[in-house]
C-alpha positions in Angstrom: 12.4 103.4 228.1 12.6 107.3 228.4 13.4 109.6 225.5 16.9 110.6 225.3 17.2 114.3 224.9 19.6 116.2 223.4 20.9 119.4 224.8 22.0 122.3 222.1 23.3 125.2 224.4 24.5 128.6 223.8 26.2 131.0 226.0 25.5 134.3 225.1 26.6 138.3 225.7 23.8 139.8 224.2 20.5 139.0 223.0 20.6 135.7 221.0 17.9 133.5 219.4 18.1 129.6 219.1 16.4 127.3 216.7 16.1 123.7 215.3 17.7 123.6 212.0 20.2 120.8 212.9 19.9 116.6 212.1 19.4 114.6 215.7 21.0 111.1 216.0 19.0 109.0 218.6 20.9 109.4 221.7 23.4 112.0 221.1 24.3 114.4 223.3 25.7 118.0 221.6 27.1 120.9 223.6 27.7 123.9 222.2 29.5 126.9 223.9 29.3 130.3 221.7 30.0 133.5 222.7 30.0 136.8 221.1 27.5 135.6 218.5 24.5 136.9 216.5 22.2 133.9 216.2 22.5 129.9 216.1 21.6 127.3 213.4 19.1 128.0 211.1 15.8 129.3 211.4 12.6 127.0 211.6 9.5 126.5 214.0 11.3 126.5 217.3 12.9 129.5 218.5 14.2 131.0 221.5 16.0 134.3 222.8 16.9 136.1 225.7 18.9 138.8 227.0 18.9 141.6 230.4 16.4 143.7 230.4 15.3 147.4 231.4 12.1 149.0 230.8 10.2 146.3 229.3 12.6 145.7 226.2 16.5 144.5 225.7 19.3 146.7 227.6 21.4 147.1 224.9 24.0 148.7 227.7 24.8 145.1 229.3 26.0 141.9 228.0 25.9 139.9 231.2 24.4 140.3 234.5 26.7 141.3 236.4 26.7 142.9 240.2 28.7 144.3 242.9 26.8 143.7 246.1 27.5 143.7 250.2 26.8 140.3 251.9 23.5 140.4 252.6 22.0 142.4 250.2 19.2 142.1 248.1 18.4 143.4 244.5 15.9 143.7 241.5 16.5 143.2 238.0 15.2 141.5 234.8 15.5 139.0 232.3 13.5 139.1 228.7 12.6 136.4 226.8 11.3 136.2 223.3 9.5 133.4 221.1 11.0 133.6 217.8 9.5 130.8 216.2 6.2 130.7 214.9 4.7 128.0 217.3 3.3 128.2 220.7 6.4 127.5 222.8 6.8 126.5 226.6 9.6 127.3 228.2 11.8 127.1 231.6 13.9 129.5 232.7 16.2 129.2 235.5 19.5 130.6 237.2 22.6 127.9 237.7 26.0 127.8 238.9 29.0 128.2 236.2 32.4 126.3 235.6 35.1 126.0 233.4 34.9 123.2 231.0 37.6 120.4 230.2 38.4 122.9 227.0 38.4 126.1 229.4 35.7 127.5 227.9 32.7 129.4 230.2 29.7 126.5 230.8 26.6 125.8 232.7 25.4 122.9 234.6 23.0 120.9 233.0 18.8 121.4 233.7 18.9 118.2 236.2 21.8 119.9 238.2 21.4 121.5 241.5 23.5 124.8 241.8 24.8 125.6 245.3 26.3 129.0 244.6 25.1 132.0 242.7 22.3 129.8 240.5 21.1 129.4 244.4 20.9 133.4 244.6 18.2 134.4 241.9 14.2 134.2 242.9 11.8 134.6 240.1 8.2 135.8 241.0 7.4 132.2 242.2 9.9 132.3 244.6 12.1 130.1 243.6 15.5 130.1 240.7 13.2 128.3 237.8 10.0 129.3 236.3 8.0 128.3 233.4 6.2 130.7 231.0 4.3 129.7 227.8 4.9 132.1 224.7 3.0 133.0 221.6 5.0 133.2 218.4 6.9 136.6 218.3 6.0 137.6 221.9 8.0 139.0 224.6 8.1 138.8 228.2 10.0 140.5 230.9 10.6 138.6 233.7 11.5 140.2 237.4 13.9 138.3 239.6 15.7 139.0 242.8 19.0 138.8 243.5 19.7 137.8 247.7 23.1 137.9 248.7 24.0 135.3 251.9 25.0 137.1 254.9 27.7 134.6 255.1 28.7 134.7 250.9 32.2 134.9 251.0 34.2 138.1 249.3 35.0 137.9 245.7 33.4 136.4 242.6 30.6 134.2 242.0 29.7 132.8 239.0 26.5 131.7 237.0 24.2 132.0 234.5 20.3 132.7 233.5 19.1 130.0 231.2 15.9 129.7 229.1 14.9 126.2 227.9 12.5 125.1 225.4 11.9 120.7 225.0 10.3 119.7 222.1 10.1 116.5 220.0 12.5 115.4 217.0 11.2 112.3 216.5 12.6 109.5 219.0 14.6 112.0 221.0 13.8 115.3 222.7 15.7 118.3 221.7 16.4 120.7 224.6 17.5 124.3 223.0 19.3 126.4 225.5 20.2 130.2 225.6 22.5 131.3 228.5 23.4 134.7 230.0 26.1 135.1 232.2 25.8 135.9 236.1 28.7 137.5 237.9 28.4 138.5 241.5 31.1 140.1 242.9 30.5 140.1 247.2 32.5 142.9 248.3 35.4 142.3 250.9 39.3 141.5 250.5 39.8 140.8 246.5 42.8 138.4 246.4 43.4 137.8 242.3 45.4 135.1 241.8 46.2 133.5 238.8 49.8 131.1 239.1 51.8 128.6 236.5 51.6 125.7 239.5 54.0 123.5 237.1 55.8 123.4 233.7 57.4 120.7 231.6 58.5 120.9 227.9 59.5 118.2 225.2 61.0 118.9 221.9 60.2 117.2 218.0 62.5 117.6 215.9 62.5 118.7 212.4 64.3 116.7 209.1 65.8 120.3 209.3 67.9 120.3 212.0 67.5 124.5 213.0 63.5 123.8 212.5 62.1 122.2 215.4 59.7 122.7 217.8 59.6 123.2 221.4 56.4 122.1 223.3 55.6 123.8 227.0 52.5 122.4 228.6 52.1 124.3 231.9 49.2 123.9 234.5 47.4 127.0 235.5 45.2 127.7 238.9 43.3 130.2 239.4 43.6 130.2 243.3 42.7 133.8 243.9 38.5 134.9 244.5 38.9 137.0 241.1 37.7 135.7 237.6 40.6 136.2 235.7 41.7 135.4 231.8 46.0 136.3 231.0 47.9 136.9 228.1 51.4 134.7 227.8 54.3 135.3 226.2 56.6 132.3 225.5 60.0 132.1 223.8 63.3 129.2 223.6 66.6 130.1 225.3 69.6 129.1 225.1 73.1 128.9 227.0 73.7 132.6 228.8 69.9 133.4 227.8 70.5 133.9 224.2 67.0 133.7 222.3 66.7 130.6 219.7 63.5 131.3 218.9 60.9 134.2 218.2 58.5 135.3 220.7 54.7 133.4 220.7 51.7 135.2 222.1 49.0 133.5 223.4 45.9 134.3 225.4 44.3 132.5 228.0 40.4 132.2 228.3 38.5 133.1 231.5 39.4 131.3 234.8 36.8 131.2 237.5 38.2 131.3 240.7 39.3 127.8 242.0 39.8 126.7 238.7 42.2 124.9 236.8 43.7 124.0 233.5 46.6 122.8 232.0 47.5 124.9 228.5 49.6 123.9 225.6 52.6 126.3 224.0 53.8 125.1 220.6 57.0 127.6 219.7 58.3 126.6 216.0 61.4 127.2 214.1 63.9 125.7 217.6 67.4 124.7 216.6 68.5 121.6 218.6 70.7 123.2 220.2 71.3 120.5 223.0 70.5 123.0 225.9 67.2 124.3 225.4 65.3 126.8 228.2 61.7 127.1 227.5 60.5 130.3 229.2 57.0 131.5 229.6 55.7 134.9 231.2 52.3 135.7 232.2 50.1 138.4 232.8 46.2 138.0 234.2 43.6 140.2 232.4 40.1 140.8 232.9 37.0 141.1 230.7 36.2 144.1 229.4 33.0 144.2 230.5 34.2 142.6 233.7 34.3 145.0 237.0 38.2 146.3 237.9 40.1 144.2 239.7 43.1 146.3 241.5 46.1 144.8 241.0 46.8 142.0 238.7 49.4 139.1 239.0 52.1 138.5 236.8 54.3 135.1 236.8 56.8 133.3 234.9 58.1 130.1 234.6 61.2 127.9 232.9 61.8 124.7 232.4 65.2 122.6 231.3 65.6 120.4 228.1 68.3 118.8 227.0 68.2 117.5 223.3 70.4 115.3 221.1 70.7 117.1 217.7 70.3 113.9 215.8 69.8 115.6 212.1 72.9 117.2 212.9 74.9 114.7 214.0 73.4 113.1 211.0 74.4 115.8 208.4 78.0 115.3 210.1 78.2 111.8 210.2 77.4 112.2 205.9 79.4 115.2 205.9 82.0 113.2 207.7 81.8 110.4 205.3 81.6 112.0 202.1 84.8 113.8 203.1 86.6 110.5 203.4 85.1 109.0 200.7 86.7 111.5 198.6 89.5 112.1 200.3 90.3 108.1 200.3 89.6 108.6 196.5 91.6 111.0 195.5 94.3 109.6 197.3 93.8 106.0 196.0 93.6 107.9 192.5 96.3 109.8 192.9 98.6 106.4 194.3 97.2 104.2 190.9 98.0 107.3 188.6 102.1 107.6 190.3 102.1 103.6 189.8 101.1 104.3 186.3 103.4 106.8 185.9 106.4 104.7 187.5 105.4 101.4 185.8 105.2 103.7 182.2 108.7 104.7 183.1 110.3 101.0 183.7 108.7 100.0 180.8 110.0 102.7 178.5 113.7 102.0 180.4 113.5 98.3 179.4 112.7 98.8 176.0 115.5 101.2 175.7 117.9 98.6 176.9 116.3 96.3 174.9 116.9 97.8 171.7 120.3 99.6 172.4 122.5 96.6 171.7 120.2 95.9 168.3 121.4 99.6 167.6 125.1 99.0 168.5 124.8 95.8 166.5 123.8 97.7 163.1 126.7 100.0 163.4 
């Protein structure tokens, strides 16, 4: 039976270390996509980093690779990587084609994976997109690669990723640590950025208080433009004649690479159920800011219908309702038993009278 490995991967801007200080399970499989950070589990034997290089050391001026190139062309540039554990390591590195995960976030395909894009683009010293060094503990070492544009590479972005990868043994499984850098190639040519809300639909869950609901749009983005692109949103509840019934929500969206797509999810709180609901959501595409311009961006917007029984109200009405008549069917009883009373008081005090008015004519 082979050994199950276990992948722990980081996608990283900058220069970013990995290391074993995390329990395995026997055939679990852990992914983990981090970006912006610092460092990664805690330190032990095993340690990895990498980041762009210039000059022999990190280039603290770039936190991805990142190119603008003709069809064709070809380029030089470096990647470092460092053994920051304190035992002899091997390790691969290679270049690979990126996606967008089921959670939208920026990934890599796996070591077994064959890229066919940009990961197809990169040529280390041995002439080809994967090499393996072996490192002392707290050594460097710059690599060189090229960077060959096809003739044919059509305009607008293409996305990857350089990867170093260090296997090693945690008892019955082997644990493959990961570091990524991001790979943008941008071929130059036509830039069509396109980012549109392909469909919309919205549902509504209502709230024991009847003006305190919430309104749900889950709308289904594609990115069907040759631009990476990430947007903010804006989203809000509207009423009859476009009167607001609720308060603006903000929410960004993470990078898109092109072809993509995802469907997002909008919770806006504090919606009256106000029978006639119209969700509305407006969007406007953004790029990294270490990203290359872009020109023009899209903008979009979308609605959807919703009708809603008010139930709580209805409710509150239908109690409302009834306690009104309940009370007024009391009083009114009330009042009916107290004029009886006051009627039957009155015979009663009659027929005593002319009970006793002949006993009094009697005496005299």
């Amino acid at each position: 039976m082979s050994t199950p490995i276990v992948t722990l991967s980081t996608i990283a801007p900058r220069l970013l270390s990995v290391t074993a200080g995390v329990l395995v399970t026997l055939g679990l499989t852990v992914s983990l996509g981090v970006s912006g950070a610092s460092g990664a589990w805690a330190a032990d034997a095993d340690g990895i980093a990498g980041a762009p290089s210039a000059g022999g050391g990190v280039d603290q001026s770039r936190s991805r690779f990142s190119y603008q190139v003709e069809p064709g062309q070809t380029l030089q540039d470096e990647y470092l990587v460092e053994n920051t554990g304190t035992t002899v390591q091997a390790v691969t590195v290679y270049a690979t084609d990126a996606f967008n995960a089921d959670d939208g976030s920026f990934a890599l395909l796996e070591g077994a994976a064959t890229p066919a894009d940009a990961g197809t683009w990169i040529a280390f010293d041995n002439g080809t997109n994967r090499i393996q060094v072996t490192l002392d503990p707290g050594t460097r070492q710059v690599l060189p690669f090229t960077v060959t544009v096809p003739a044919d590479a059509t305009p607008g972005d293409h996305a990857g990723g350089v990867i170093v990868s260090a296997l090693s043994p945690a008892g019955q499984v082997t644990v493959d640590r990961r570091v990524g850098i991001r790979l943008y190639v941008r071929v130059k040519g036509p830039l069509q950025p396109g980012l549109t809300i392909s469909s919309i639909e919205s549902s509504y869950q209502p709230s024991v208080n009847p003006f305190s609901g919430e309104t749900t749009l889950k709308m289904s983005l594609t990115n069907n433009g040759n631009v990476s692109l990430s947007a903010d949103t804006v989203s809000q509840v509207r009423g009859l004649f476009g009167i607001p019934l609720s308060g603006l929500v903000d929410q960004e969206i993470s990078e898109m690479l092109p072809g993509s797509s995802r469907t997002v999810s909008i919770v806006i709180p504090g919606v009256g159920a106000w029978v006639y609901l119209n969700p509305h959501v407006s969007l406007a595409a953004t790029v990294d800011e270490d990203a290359l311009a872009a020109g023009v961006l899209p903008t979009g917007a979308r609605n959807s219908d919703l009708f809603v029984v008010p139930w709580a109200f209805l409710l509150l009405v239908l109690v409302g309702g009834g306690t009104w008549l309940i009370v007024r069917f009391s009083r009114k009883r009330d009042a009916t038993m107290a004029a009886a009373w006051i009627e039957y008081t009155e015979a009663e005090a009659r027929r005593k009278a002319r009970e006793e008015a002949p006993a009094e004519f009697a005496s005299r």
